[in-house]
Every structure is written in C-alpha cells, then in structure tokens.
C-alpha positions as CSV (number, residue, x, y, z in Angstrom):
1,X,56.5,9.4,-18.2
2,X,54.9,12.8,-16.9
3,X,55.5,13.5,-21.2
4,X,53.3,10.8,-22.1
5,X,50.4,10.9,-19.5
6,X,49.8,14.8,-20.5
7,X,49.9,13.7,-24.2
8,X,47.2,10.6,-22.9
9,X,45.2,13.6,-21.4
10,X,45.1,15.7,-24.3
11,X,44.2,13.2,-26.7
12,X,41.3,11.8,-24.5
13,X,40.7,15.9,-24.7
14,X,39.9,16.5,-28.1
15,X,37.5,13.3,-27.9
16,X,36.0,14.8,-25.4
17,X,35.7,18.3,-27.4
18,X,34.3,16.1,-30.6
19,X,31.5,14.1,-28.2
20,X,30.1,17.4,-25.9
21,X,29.8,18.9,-30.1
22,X,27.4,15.8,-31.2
23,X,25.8,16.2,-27.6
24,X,25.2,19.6,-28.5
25,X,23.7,18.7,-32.3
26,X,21.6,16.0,-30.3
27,X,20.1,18.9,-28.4
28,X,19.7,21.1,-31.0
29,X,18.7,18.8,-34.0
30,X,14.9,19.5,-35.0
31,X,12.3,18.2,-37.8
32,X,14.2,19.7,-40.3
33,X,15.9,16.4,-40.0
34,X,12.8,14.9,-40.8
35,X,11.8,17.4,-43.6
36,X,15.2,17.0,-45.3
37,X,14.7,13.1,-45.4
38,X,11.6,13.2,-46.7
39,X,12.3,15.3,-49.3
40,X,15.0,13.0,-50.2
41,X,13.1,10.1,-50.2
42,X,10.4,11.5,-52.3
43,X,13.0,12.6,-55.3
44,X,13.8,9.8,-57.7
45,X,17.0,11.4,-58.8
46,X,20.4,12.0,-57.1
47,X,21.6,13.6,-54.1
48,X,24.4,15.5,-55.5
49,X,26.9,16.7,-52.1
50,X,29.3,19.4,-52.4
51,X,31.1,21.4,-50.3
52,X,34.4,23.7,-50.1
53,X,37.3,23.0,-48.2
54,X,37.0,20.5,-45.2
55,X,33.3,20.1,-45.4
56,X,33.7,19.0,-48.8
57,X,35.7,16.0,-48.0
58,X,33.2,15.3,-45.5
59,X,30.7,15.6,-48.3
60,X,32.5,13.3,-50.2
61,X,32.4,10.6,-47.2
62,X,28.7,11.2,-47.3
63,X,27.8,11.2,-50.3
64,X,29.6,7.2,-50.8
65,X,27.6,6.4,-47.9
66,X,24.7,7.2,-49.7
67,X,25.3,5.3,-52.7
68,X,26.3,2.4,-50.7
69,X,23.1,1.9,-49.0
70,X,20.9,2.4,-51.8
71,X,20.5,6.2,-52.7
72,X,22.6,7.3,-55.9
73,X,24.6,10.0,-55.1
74,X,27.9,11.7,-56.3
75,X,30.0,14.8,-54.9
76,X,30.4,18.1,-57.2
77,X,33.5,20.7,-56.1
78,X,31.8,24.0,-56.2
79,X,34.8,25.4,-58.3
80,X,34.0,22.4,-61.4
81,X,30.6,23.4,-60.8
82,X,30.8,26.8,-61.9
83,X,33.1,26.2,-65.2
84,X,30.5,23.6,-66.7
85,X,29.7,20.7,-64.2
86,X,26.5,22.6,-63.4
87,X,25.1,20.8,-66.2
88,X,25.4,17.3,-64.2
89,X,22.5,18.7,-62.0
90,X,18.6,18.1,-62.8
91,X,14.8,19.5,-61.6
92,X,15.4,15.8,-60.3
93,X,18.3,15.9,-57.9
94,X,18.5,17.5,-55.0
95,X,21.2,19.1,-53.9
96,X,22.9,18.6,-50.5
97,X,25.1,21.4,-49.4
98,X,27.8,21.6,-46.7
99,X,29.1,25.2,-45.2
100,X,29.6,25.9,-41.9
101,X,29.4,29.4,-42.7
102,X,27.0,29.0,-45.3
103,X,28.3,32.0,-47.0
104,X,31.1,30.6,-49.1
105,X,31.9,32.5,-52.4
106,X,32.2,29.4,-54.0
107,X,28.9,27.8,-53.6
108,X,27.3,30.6,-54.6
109,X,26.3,30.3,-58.8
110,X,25.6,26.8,-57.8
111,X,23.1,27.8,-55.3
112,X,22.1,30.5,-57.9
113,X,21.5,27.7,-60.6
114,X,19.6,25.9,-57.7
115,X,17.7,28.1,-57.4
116,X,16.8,29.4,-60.8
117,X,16.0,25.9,-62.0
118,X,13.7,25.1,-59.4
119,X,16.3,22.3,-57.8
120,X,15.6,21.6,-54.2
121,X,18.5,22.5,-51.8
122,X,19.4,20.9,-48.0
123,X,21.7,22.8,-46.4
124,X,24.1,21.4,-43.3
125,X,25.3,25.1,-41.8
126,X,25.7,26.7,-38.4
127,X,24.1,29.7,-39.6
128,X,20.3,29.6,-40.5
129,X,20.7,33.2,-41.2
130,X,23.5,32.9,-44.3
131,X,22.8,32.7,-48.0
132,X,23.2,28.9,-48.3
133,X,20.1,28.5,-45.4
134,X,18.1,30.9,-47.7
135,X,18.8,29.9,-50.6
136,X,17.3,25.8,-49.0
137,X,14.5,23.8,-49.3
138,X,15.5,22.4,-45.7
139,X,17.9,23.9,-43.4
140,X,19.3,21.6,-40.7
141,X,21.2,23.9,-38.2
142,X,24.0,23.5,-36.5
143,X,24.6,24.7,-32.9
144,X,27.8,27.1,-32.8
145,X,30.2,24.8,-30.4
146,X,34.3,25.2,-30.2
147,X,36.4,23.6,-32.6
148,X,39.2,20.6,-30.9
149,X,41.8,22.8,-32.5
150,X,43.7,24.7,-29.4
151,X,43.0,27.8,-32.1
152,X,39.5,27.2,-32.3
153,X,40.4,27.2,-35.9
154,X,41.1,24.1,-37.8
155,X,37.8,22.4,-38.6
156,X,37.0,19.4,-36.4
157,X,34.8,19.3,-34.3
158,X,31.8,20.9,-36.3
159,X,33.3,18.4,-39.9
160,X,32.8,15.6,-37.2
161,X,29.1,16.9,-36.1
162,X,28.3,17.3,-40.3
163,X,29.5,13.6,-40.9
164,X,26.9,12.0,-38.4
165,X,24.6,14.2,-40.0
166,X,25.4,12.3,-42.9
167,X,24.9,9.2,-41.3
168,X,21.9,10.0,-39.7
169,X,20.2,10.9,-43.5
170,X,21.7,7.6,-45.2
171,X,20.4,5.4,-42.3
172,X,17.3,7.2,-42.5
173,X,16.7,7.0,-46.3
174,X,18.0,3.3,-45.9
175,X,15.2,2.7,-43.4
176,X,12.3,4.0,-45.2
177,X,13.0,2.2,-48.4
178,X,13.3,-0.8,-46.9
179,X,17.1,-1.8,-47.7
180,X,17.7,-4.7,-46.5
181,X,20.7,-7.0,-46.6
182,X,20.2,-9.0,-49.9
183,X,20.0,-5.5,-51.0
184,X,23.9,-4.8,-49.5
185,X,25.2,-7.6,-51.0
186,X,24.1,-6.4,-54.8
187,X,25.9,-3.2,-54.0
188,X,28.9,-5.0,-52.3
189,X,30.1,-7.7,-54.0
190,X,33.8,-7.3,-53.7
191,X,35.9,-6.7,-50.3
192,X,35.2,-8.3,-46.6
193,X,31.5,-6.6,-46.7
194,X,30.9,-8.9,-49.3
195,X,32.5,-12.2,-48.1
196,X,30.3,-11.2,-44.7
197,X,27.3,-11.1,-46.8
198,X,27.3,-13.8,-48.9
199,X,24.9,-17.3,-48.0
200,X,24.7,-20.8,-48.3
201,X,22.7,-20.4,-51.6
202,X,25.9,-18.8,-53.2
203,X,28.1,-21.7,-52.4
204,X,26.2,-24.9,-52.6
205,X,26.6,-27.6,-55.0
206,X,23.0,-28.1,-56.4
207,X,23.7,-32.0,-57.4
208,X,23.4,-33.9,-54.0
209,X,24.9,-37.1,-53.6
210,X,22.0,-38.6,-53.1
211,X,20.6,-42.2,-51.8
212,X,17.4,-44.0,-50.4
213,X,18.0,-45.3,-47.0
214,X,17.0,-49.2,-48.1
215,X,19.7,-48.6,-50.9
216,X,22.7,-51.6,-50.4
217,X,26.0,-50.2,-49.7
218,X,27.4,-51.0,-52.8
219,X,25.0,-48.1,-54.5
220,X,25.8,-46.1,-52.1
221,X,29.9,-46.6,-52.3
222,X,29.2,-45.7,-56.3
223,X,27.0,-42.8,-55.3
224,X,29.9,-41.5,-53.4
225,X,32.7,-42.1,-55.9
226,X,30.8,-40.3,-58.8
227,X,30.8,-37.2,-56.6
228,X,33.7,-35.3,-54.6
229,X,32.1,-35.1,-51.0
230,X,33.3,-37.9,-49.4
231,X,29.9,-38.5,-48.1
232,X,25.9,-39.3,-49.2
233,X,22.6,-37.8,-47.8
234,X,20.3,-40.5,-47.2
235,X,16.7,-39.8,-47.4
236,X,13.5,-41.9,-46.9
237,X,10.4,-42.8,-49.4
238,X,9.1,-39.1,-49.2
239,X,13.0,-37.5,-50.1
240,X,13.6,-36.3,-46.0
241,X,16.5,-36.3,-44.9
242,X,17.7,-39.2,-41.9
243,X,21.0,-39.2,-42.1
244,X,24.4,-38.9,-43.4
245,X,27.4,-41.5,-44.6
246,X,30.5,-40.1,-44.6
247,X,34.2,-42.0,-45.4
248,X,34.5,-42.4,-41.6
249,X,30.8,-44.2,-41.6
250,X,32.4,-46.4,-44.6
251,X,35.4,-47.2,-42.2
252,X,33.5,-48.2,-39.1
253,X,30.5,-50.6,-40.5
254,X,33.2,-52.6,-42.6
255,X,32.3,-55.9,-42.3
256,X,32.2,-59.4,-44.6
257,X,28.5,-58.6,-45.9
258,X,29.2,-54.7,-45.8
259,X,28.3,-54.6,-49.5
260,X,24.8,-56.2,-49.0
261,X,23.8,-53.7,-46.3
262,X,21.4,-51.0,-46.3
263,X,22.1,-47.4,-46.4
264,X,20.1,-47.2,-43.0
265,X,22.4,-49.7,-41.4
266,X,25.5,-47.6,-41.8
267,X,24.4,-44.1,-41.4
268,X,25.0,-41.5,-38.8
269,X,21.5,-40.0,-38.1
270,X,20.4,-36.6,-37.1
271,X,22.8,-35.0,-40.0
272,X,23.2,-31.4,-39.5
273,X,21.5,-29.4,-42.0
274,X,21.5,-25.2,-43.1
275,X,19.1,-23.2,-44.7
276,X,19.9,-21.6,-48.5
277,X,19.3,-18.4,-46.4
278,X,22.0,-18.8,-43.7
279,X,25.0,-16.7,-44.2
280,X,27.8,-18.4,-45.1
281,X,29.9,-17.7,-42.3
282,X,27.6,-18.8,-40.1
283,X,27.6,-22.5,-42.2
284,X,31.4,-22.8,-41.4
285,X,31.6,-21.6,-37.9
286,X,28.6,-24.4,-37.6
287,X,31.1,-27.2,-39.5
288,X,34.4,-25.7,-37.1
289,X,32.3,-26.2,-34.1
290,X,31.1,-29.9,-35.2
291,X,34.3,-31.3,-36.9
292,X,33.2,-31.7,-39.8
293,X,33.5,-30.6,-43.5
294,X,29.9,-30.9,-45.5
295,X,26.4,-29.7,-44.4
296,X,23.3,-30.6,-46.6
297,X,21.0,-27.8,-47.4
298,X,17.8,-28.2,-46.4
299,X,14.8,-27.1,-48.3
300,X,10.9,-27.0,-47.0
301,X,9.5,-29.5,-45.8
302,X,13.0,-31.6,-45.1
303,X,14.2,-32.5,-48.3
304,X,17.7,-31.7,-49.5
305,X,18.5,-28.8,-52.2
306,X,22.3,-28.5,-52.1
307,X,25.6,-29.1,-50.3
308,X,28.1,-27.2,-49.4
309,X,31.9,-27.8,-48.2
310,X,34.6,-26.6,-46.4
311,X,36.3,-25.7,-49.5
312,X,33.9,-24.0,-51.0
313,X,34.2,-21.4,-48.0
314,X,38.3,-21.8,-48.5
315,X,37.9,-20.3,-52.1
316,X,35.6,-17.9,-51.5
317,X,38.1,-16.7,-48.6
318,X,35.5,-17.3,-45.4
319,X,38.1,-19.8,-43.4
C-alpha cells in the first residue's frame, strides 16, 4: 500500500513538473507570439513544421492541428529535407521550426535554403542566442525550466511547453480567419468530430407529409400512407404550422364519422419544431426527452421545410 501511494505521488509529480513549465512559458511568452501569427496569417502558402528527434513528433502533432482548423500545413524531417525534399518548400511557405537547442546539425541546410531563398522562418527554441533564432523571421523563446525526467534528460517537459505553443498558434490563426464550425465539418467529415457536427439540414427529408388543417381525415390517412413517417404536419391557409397527427392521434379520435373529420379535429397542437441549423444531436436529445420519433423543420416565418426521424439519426450513428 505504502508501494502504491509513493507511485500516486510521483505521478501527480511529474504533472506537477509539466504545469510549473507552461506556468513558466506563460510568464515568459512575449509579442513574438503575436508577430509569428501574423506573419502566418498574412502568407497564403503552407506552414511547413519540422523538427529533429522529440520535437519533431511534436511538430508533427502541430502541424495536423493546423490543417485541421483551416491552415494547410505538412511536417518535413530535416534529414529528407536535405537529400531532395527541400524542393517541397516555396517564397510562399513559411517555415516553422522546433529545437530546443536551436543548434541541431540537422536543421541546418534547411535553415540555410530558408534563408537563401528569402523563406520566412519561426522558430520555437529555448535559446534566442542559437543559429535557428538567427537564422528567424520570429523567435518565440522558451524559458530554460527542468525536464520531468529524474535525469533532467529525456524531453518532457519543454516537448509539452512546444505543443501548447502549437495550440496557442492554430487557435490563434483559427480566430483571425474566422473559422467557424460549418467550416470544421468540411474538414471533418468522417469520425465522432463529424457525427458531432453534422445538423438537421443534413438529415431531413425535404418532402413533408403535408396537409391543410380543414382537410377530412380520409386525405389525411392517404397523406400518411404515401409517406413513411407515421405522421402529417398540418398547416393553415398561409402554410404555418398548428399541429401534428401522428398513428397515436389516428388511434384516439377513432370514431363512426372519423373519415369525415377535419385535420384540425384530430391533431395534437403545438408540434415541436427544429431549425435546419440545429445540430443534429441536439434534434434527438430534443425527440429522447419528448417521446417521440419525428420533428418538422421549421423554416422562416413558420412554415415547414423538412422532417427528420429517429432513424435517420440511427444511420447516421447519433443514437
């Protein structure tokens, strides 16, 4: 037991390590920040992120955050970069460049090429005084802290302090151009992202059962067998929508002259109604909480453009 609660400790430890190392990038962090993002912004071609060793899978990380909110980016290994991938760089990119050192051998042609070509360079390094932070456009420094390693060796902390960095330039970027969640759900169409983002819109059935509320039943009952809802929107003379008849509504206002009645006379009013807009989770959490399996869609002004059904959020996996 004594085993376990020192192993607790130590864990909660190196936590601790990792936070008081963004604590100290928080203090430290400066407009190059602000420089660096705006430079990015203004560019119209890629961020291309490379790093050696750890911080290059970092990189890596960063640079698919990028792309996924709406910069294009890709990662180049320094090593391809200097037997031909150099070429994959243009006056256009800019290049984002993670060293902790900033003196690794291996980034040094492609900071050479960088430079010769008049390619602008951001550099993520804990010394402002190296060839990478000379060789950049922007230099956002980081504060010398202790790595979690017992050996202040293996990189962790500081990789951990270079991916919010990371985060802090895609969320940035993704602020000033105005990405927005319709813009998410072009980029994420597959996977639970894109089940969370997709709408009502995406789902609805366009062809409304549709019937006037002084329609007789007997309209209605064909109105409802054409179409595979198991129930009708009713509207009135201007196409608003005042209520619903569903296969339970049929049940209950069974009588001998059932067939001669109005629509009006058998509906349930106050339907409940979505937006195109609303996300599509939202529409079946709404149809859990009531019971029930169909909402109409509701354009301006009241008047019905779609429905959509419990099953259509089965297929698309929402339920």
């Amino acid at each position: 037991m004594q085993k376990q609660s020192a192993e607790f400790d130590y864990a909660k430890s190196v936590l601790k390590e990792e936070i008081a190392g963004l604590e100290a990038m928080l203090n430290a962090l400066d407009d190059s920040i602000v420089v660096a993002v705006n430079l990015l912004y203004r560019k119209k071609g890629h961020v291309i992120v490379s790093g050696m060793g750890k911080p290059g899978h970092i990189g890596r990380k960063i640079s698919a955050t990028l792309a996924s909110t709406g910069t294009p980016s890709f990662f180049l290994h320094p090593g391809e970069a200097s037997h031909g991938d150099l070429g994959e760089i243009s006056a256009e990119d800019v290049l984002l460049v993670l060293s902790l050192s900033g003196n690794t051998q291996e980034l040094i042609p492609m900071l050479s090429y960088a430079n010769r070509f008049g390619v602008d360079v951001i550099a993520i390094t804990a010394d402002p005084q190296s060839v990478l932070a000379k060789s950049s456009t922007a230099c956002i420094a980081m504060p010398n802290v202790r790595e979690a390693c017992p050996y202040n060796l293996a990189p962790t902390t500081t990789t951990t302090m270079m991916l919010a960095l990371g985060d802090v330039i895609a969320l940035s970027l993704l602020r000033k151009k105005e990405f927005n969640r319709e813009d998410f759900k072009k980029l994420h169409p597959g996977g639970a992202l894109g089940k969370r983002l997709l709408t009502v819109e995406d789902l609805m059935h366009a062809d409304v059962p549709l019937v006037h509320e002084n329609d007789l039943m007997k309209h209605v009952l064909i109105e409802m067998t054409q179409k595979p809802f198991g129930c009708a929107c009713v509207v009135n003379s201007s196409n608003e929508i005042v209520g619903i008849i569903t296969d339970g509504d049929l049940r209950r206002g069974i009588c001998p002259n059932f067939l001669e009645m109005r629509a009006q006379e058998v509906m349930s009013r106050n339907p409940k109604v979505v937006s195109p807009t609303m996300f599509a989770q939202e529409a079946i959490k709404l149809m859990n909480e009531y019971k029930i399996t169909s909402l109409f869609v509701m354009a301006k002004n009241d008047i019905p453009c779609g429905i959509i059904h419990v099953h259509d959020c089965l297929r698309a996996g929402l339920a």
